[in-house]
N, C-alpha and C positions, 0 to 999 in steps of 0.2 A: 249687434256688431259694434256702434258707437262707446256702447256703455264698455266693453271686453279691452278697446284701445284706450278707452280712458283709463282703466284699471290697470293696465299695463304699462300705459306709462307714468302712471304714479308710482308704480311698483318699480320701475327703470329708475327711475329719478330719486327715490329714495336711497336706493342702494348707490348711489354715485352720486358720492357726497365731493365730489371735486368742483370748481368752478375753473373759468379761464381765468390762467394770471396766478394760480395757486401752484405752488414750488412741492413737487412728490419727492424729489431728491437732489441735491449740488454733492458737488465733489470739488477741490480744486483742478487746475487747469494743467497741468503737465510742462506748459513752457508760457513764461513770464509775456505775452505779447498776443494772445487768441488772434487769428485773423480770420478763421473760417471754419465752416463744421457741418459735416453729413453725415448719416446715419447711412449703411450699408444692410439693414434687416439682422446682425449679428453687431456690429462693433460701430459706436459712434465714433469717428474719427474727425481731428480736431486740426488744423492749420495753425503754424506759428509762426511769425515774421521775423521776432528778433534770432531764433536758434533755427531758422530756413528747415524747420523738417515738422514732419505728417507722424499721428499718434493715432495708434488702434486704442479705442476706449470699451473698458466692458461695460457696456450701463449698468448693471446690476453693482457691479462693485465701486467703482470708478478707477481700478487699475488699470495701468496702463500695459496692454499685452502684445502690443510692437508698435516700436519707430522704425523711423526712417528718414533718410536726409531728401528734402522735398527736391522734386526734377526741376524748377523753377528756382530762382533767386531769391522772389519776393513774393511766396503764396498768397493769396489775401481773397481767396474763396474756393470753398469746395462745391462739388456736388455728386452725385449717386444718380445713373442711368440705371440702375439694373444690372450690371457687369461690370462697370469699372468706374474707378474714381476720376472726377477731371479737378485739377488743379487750375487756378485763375492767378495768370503772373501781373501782377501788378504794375511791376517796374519793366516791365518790356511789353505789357497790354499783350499776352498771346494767353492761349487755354489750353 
């Protein structure tokens, strides 16, 4: 049994040849000012502060496949429950 996990995960670890900290793909940023970014399971979507609006990102390609003007002033974090996006306003502290 020992020997079969050791053989397996040599065999894991060969074929994933990634390490943490290694770049698999960049894209640039859609709007001049990043503030914030969650992944939704389909679209990474990205917060900007200086142009106040929300970017649907494809990861695969890094187009951009909708905006939108953020419900907040001053976005400056995203996050992904499961269902729905929450916006973190900066300049009024509310989510």
């Amino acid at each position: 049994m020992y020997v079969r996990f050791i053989s397996l995960l040599f065999i894991m670890t060969s074929v994933v040849s990634a390490a943490p900290g290694d770049v698999a793909m960049s894209f640039p940023n859609p709007g001049p000012c990043p503030s914030g970014m969650a992944f939704d399971g389909q679209y990474l979507w990205s917060a900007d502060f200086k142009t106040d609006s929300l970017y649907a990102i494809d990861p695969n390609s890094g187009s951009v496949v909708k905006s939108m003007e953020s419900p907040s002033y001053r976005p400056y974090g995203l996050a992904w429950d499961g269902s729905g996006l929450w916006v973190v306003d900066a300049g009024e502290n509310t989510l």
